[in-house]
N, C-alpha and C positions, 0 to 999 in steps of 0.2 A: 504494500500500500504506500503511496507517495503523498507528501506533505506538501504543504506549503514554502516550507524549509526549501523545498527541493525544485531545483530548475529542471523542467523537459531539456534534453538536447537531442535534436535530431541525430541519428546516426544513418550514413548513405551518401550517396551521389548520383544524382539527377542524371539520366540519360536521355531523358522525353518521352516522347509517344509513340506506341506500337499500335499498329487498327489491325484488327483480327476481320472485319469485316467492314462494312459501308457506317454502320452503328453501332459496329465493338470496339474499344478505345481504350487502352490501358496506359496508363502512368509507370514510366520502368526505374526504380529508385536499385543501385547496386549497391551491395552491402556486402564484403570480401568478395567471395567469385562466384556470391548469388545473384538472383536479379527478382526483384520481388514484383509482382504487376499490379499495378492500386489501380482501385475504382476512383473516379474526380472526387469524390467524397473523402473516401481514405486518403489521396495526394494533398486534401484542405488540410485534416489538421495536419499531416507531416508538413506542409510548408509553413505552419502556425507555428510552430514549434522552433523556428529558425527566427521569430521575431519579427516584426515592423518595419522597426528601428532599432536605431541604436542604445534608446532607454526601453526598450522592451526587454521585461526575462521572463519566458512563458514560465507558468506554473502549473500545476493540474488546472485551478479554478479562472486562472486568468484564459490560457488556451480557449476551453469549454465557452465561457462569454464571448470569448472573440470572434469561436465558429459560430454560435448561437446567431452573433450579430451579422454573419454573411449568409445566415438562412439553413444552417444542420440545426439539427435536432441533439440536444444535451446527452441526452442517453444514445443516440449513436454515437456522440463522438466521445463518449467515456469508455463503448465497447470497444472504438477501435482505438484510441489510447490504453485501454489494457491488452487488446492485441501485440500491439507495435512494441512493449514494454517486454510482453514475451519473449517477442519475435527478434529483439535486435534492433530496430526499427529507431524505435526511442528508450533513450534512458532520462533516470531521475536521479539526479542529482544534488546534492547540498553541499556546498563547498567550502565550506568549513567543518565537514565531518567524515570519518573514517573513509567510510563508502568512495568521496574525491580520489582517494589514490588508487581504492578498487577500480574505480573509472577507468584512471589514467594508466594502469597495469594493463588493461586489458582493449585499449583502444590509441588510434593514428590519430591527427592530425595533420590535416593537406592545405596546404595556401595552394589559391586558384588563381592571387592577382599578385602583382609584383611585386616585392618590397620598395619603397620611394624614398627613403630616410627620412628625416628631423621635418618636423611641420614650418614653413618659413617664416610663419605667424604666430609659432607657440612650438618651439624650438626641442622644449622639452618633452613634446607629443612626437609620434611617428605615422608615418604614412605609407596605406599601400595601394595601390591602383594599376593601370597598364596604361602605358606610351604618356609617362610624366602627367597623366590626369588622377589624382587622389580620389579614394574612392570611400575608404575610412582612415579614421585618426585612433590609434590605439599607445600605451603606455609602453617606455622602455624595453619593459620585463616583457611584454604581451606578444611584442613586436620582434625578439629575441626568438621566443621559443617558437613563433609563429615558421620563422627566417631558419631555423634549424629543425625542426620538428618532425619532418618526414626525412633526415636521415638519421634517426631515432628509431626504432625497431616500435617503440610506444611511446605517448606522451608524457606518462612519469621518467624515461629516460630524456626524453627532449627537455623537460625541465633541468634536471640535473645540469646539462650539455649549455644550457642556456647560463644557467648559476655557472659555472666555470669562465662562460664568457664574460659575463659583468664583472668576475673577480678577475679578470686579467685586466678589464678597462676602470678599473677601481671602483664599480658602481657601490654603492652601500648592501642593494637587498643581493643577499647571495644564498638564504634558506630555500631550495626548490618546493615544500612545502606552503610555505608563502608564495610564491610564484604558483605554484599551482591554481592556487584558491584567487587570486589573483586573476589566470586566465579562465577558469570556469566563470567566474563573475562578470568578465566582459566579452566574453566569445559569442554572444548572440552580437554583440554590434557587427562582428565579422561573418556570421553566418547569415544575418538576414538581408546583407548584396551578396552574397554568394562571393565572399574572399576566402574562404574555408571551406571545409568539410571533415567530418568526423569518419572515421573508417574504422571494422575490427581489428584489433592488431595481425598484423602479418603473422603466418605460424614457419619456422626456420626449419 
């Protein structure tokens, strides 16, 4: 059962649509070297779940209101949020409890856009986009593990990978624990332009 405590994060990557027929239409979301096919309903809330914005963090009850308000039905889309939670689909998270590094042992992180460096405007922010147009503004640490993360076997090693770089550039936070919790807390800013994607970890 998931809290409020606890943020949805989508798991997956968007491949698009397959038509089976003139009127069969499936949503292809991959998930390691699955391929799961969703009805437009199930594709709602898995794109719900990636956020807005960049102040959005889906929750159970936030999600639920949000589909509500694009016209699903509450109790279908609690069914397929405890599907999707089964399935791999989505996870629930709270990132400041145990469970975070459970997360992070057992899943990827993929940057989809470029890293851009230092915000020109806010120096101390970083920037990621494609061909010099910024797309989101995210933290040092965020931006780090984001930048190293997929040549990490999993995202609790890309933390780690990322704490060794700020301690050779002398940054202060160098606990990957706090980094961690850290990027769980802002990673829907990056999932919901599609600068990320969350994958199960590679098996070696």
């Amino acid at each position: 059962m998931t809290t409020d405590r606890e943020l949805l994060i989508p798991v997956g990557h968007d491949l698009g649509v397959v038509y089976s027929g003139a009127d069969e239409r499936r949503q292809q979301v991959r998930v390691g070297v699955e391929v799961a096919e969703l009805q437009d309903h199930e594709f709602a809330v898995w794109l719900l779940a990636h956020g807005i914005d960049d102040q959005d963090r889906p929750t159970r009850s936030s999600l639920t209101e949000r589909a509500v308000n694009v016209g699903l039905e509450a109790g279908q889309v609690a069914e397929v949020a405890e599907r999707f939670l089964r399935d791999g689909l989505l996870a629930a998270v709270d990132p400041a409890a145990d469970g975070a590094v459970e997360f992070a042992c057992q899943h990827q992180l993929f940057p989809l856009l470029q890293g851009l460096g230092p915000d020109p405007v806010q120096p101390w922010m970083q920037t990621v986009g494609l061909l010099n147009q910024p797309v989101a503004q995210v933290s040092v640490a965020v931006y780090d593990v984001l930048m190293w993360a997929q040549l990490a076997p999993e995202l609790w090693s890309g933390c780690h990978d990322a704490t060794k770089v700020a301690e050779q550039a002398g940054a202060p936070e160098t606990d990957p624990r706090t980094v961690l919790s850290g990027v769980l807390g802002q990673i829907h800013g990056l999932l919901c332009v599609r600068a990320a994607y969350f994958d199960r970890r590679r098996l070696r």
